[in-house]
N, C-alpha and C positions, 0 to 999 in steps of 0.2 A: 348429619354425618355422611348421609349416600353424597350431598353436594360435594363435600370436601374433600370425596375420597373421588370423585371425579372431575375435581380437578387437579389434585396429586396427579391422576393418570393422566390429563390432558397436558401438565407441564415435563410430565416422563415423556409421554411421546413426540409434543414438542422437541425436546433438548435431544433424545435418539433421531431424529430428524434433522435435525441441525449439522450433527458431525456424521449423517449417513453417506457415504459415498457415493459417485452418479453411479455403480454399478449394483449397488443395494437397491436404489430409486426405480432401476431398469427390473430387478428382480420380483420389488412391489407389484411394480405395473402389469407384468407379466402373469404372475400370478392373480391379481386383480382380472384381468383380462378372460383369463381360463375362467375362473368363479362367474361370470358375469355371459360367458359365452355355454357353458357346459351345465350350469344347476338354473334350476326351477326359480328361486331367489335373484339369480343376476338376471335371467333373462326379464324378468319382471321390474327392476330396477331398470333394465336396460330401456324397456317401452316406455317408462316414466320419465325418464331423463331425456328420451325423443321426443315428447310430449314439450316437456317442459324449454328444453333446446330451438325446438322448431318455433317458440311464441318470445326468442329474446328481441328479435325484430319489433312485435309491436309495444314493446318495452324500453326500447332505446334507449330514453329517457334514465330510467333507475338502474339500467344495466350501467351506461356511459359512468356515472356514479363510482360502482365500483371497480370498471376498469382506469380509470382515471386516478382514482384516489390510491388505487396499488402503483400504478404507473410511476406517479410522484415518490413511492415509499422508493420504489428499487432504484430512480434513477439519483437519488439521493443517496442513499445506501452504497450504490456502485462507485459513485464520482467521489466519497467522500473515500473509501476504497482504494480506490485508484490512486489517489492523492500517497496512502502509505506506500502500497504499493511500488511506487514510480521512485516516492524516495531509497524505500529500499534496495532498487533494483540497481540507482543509480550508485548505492556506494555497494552492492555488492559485485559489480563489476569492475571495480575498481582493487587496481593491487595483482596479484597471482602469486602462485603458487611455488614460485622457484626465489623469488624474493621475499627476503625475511625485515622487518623493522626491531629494531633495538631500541629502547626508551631509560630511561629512570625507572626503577622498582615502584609498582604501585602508581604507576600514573595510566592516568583514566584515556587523556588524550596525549596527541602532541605538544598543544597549546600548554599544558599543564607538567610535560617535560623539561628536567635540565640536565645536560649531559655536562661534566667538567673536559676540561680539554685533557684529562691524562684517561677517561676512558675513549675520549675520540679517538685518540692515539691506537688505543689496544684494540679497539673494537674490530675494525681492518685485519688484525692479525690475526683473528680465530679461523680457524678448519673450514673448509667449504665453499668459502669464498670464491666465486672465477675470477680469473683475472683477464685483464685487456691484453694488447697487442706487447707491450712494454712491460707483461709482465709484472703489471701493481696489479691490487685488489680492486673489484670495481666495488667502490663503497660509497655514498654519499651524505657525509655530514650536513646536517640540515635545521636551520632556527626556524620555527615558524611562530609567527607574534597575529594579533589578533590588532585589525588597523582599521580606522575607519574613513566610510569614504560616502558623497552624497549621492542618495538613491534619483535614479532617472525619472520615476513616477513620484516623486514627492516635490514637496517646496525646499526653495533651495537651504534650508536650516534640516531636512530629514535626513538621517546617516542610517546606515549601516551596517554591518560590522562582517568584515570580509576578511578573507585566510592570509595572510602574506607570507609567503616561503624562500629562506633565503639558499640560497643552493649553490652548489660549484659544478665542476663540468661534466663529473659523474652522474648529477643527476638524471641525464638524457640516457645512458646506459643503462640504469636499471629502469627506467621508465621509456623505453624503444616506442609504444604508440603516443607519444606527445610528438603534436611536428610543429613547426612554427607555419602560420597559414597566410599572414599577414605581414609586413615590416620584416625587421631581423630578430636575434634575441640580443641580449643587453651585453656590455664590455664587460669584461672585469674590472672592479673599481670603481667603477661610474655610479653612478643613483641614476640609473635607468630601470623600466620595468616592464614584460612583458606578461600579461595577461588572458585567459583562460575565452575561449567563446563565453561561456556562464556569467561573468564577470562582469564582460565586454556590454552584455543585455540588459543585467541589472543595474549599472554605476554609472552615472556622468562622468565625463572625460577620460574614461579610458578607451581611447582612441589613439593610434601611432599618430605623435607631433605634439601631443597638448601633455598639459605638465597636473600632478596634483600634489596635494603634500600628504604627507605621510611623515607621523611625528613629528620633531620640528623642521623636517627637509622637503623641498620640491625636489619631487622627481620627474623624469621624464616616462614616458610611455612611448617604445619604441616598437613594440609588434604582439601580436594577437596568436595564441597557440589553438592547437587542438588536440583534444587526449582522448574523448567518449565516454569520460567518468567522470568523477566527483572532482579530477585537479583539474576541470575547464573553470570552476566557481575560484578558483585563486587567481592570486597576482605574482610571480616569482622576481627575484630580482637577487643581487650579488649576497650570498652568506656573508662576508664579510663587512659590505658597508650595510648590512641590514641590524647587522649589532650592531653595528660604530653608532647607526641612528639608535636603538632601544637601548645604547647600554649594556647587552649582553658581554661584552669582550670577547673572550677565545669559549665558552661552551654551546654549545647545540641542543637540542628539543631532542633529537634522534640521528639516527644512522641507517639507513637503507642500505641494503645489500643487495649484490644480485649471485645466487647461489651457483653449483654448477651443476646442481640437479635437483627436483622438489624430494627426492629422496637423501641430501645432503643437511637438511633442518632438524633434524634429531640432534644430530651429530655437532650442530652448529650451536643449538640450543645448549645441549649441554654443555659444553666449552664456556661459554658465556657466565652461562648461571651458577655455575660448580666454581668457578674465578674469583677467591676472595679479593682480588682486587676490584671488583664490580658490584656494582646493585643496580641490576638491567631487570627488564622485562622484554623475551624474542616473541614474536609471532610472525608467522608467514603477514603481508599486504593483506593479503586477500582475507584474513581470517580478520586483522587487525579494523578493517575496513565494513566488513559485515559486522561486527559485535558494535561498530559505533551507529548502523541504522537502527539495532535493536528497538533501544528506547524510544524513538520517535516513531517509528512504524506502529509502538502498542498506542501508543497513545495516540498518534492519527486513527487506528484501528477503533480503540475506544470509543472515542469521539460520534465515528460513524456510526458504531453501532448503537450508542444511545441518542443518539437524532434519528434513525430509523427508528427504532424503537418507540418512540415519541410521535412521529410520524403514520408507525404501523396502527400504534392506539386507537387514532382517531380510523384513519381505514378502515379497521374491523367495525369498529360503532357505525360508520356507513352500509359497508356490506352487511350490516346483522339488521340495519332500518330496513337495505332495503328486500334482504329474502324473507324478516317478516312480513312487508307488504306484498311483497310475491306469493309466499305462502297465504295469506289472506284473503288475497287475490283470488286463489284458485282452493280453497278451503272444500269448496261442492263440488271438485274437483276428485281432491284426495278422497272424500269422503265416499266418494262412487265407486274407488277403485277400493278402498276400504271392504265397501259393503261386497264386491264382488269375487273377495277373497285375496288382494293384495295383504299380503303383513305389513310390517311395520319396517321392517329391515328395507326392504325395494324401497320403500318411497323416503326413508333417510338417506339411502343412499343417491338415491337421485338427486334431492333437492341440491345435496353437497354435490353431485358431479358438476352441477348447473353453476354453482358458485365457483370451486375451482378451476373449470373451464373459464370464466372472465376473470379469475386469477392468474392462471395462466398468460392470457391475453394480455393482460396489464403490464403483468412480469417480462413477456418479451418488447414491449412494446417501451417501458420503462430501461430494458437492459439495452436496445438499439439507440435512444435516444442518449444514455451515456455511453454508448463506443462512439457515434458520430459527434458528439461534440467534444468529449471531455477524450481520448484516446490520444495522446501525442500533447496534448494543452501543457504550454510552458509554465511553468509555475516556481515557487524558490519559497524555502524557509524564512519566516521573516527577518532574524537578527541571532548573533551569537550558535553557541553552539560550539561542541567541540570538534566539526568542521564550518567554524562558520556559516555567513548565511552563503546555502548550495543551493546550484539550480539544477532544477531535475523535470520528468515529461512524466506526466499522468499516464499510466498502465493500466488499461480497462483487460486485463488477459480472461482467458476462458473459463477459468477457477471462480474470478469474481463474478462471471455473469452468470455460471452458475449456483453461485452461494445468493444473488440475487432472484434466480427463479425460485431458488428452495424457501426463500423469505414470501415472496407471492403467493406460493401453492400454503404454506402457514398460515398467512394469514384469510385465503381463501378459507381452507380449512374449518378455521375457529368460527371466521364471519357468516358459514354454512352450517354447524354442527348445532350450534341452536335452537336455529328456526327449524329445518332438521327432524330432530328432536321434539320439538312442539306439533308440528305437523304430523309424526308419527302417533302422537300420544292424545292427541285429541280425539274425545268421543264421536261418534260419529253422527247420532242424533245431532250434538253443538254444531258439527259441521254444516251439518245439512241444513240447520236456521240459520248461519252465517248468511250473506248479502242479501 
């Protein structure tokens, strides 16, 4: 019953550790520090833990052990991190605040939008809208179909499945950071297409001059854009002959707007939705764009966290072999300071400073190895998707390097708390026949 009731407590302070913030961590330590520098108890943990400190040199061996084995937890943990992170970041940057999208009621994405051509018509007309130089709405009707095309790192039978957006001339209005960086952009009319940096990296022959198909047409590939979001992983080409190839005829997937202030979206929303002649759903870009990394950010998150997890298992079984062997080690050790009036508290907490200190170690050493390799690392959703497959950069930010020391210092923790433990509560006669 005492076991189970300490480890109830060990998984309570685990999980309060987990979501403690670095300024809780700071206040521990702090406090930690006063107890250990000002009472009779820390100062005596404090000379145990100097003891024990000063001999990890002729230990190298079993120490390397469990800095290594945390090392491997975090930079896995981080990189695996990073990976949601990076997608998130990249479609939460995408979109803003002063432009709104329009869709069909209850659609999840674009791909799974249809607008008929009498709501394109009206949708332009609602409140809020800015207008251009000539005095129209800046609005942009827009088909986007889901097209496949051959992956550059595969054999030539591997596809794909990439964004294709058909668009008119407004779409450059409400989307002011797209510039074209390569070639031109396409004619009106033509089956030409121009294509996203992201795009440009993952797919074969999207290149300005070579041709691919697309449904049953070849197109051309005339220039290469640049946005710094999620629409570099597209291909765009004429709204019009983008239906003519799908079939679509005269409706659209959506309607982008560009507002004439982010304080004009209420105003615009409402119009829309209150419109019996409609069944829309508005959201600003920017909001509509971050609810679509949700899903995959959990579940990248997931992922990581239960391969860490998996990984952390085996770590602690290392560091618990080997501060049993250290404590073992020096058994006629404790047992001396034992006899000479040390409690039991100094030398538990010593052995665990001994162990979280090469927790720590590990944990910086594991979080540096994922910012220098995996930080900026190109990477892309494999297929499908209600943005297609996007390319997006691994984000090792300072959040995650800290949620990976806070996994080290745990797992030090636990891998200390044992032997710890044993070492405090052993007799000290046992000790003293020990080696």
């Amino acid at each position: 019953m005492v076991t189970f009731l300490l480890l109830v407590l060990l998984v309570a302070v685990l999980a309060v550790w987990v979501v403690l913030p670095w300024y809780g961590v700071v206040a521990l330590a702090v406090l930690f520090a006063g107890w250990m520098l000002f009472t009779r108890r820390g100062r005596q943990a404090a000379s145990v833990a100097g003891v024990g400190i000063s001999t990890l040199g002729q230990r190298l061996g079993s120490s390397a052990v469990i800095v290594i084995g945390i090392a491997g937890v975090v930079g896995v943990l981080v990189a695996l991190l990073a990976m949601g992170e990076g997608y998130g970041e990249t479609l939460r940057k995408t979109g803003s605040a002063d432009t709104a999208i329009v869709m069909r009621g209850a659609s999840a994405s674009e791909v799974m939008s249809l607008l008929g051509r009498d709501s394109v018509v009206l949708i332009p007309q609602a409140v809020g809208i800015a207008k251009d130089a000539k005095g129209q709405p800046i609005a942009s009707p827009e088909l986007v179909v889901a097209a496949n095309l051959p992956i550059k790192s595969g054999s030539a039978d591997d596809e794909g499945s990439v964004q294709l957006r058909g668009i008119g001339e407004q779409a450059w209005a409400v989307r002011p950071n797209v510039k074209i960086v390569t070639g031109r952009t396409f004619r009106p009319g033509m089956r030409e297409l121009i294509v996203g940096q992201g795009a440009a990296k993952q797919f074969a022959g999207l290149e300005p001059g070579h041709e691919v198909r697309l449904g049953s047409q070849s197109w051309t590939v005339v220039g290469v854009f640049a946005a710094g979001d999620a629409m570099d992983s597209e291909v765009w080409g004429d709204a019009d002959v983008v239906a003519d190839t799908y079939r679509r005829g005269s409706s659209r997937a959506s309607v982008t707007v560009k507002l004439v202030d982010p304080g004009a979206f209420a105003a615009f929303k409402t119009a829309l939705e209150t419109n019996p002649q409609l069944k829309v759903d508005v959201s600003t870009t920017l909001d509509y764009y971050s609810k679509q990394s949700e899903g995959m950010t959990k579940v990248i998150r997931a992922i990581g966290i239960t391969v860490g997890m998996i990984m952390a298992i085996g770590a602690m079984f290392g560091a618990l072999n080997t501060m049993f062997a250290a404590v073992a080690a020096r058994a006629r050790e404790i047992a001396t300071l034992r006899a000479i009036g040390f409690r039991g508290l100094p030398v538990v907490v010593a052995v665990m400073l001994e162990t979280m200190l090469l927790a720590l170690l590990g944990g910086v050493i594991g979080g540096l190895f994922a910012w220098l390799v995996f930080n900026g690392y190109s990477a892309s959703t494999l297929a499908g998707g209600s943005v297609g497959k996007l390319s997006f950069e691994l984000a090792v930010t300072p959040a995650l390097l800290w949620t990976g020391l806070k996994w080290a210092l745990a797992i030090g923790f636990i891998g200390g708390l044992f032997p710890a433990v044993r070492a405090a509560r052993l007799p000290v006669t046992t000790a003293l026949r020990e080696l």
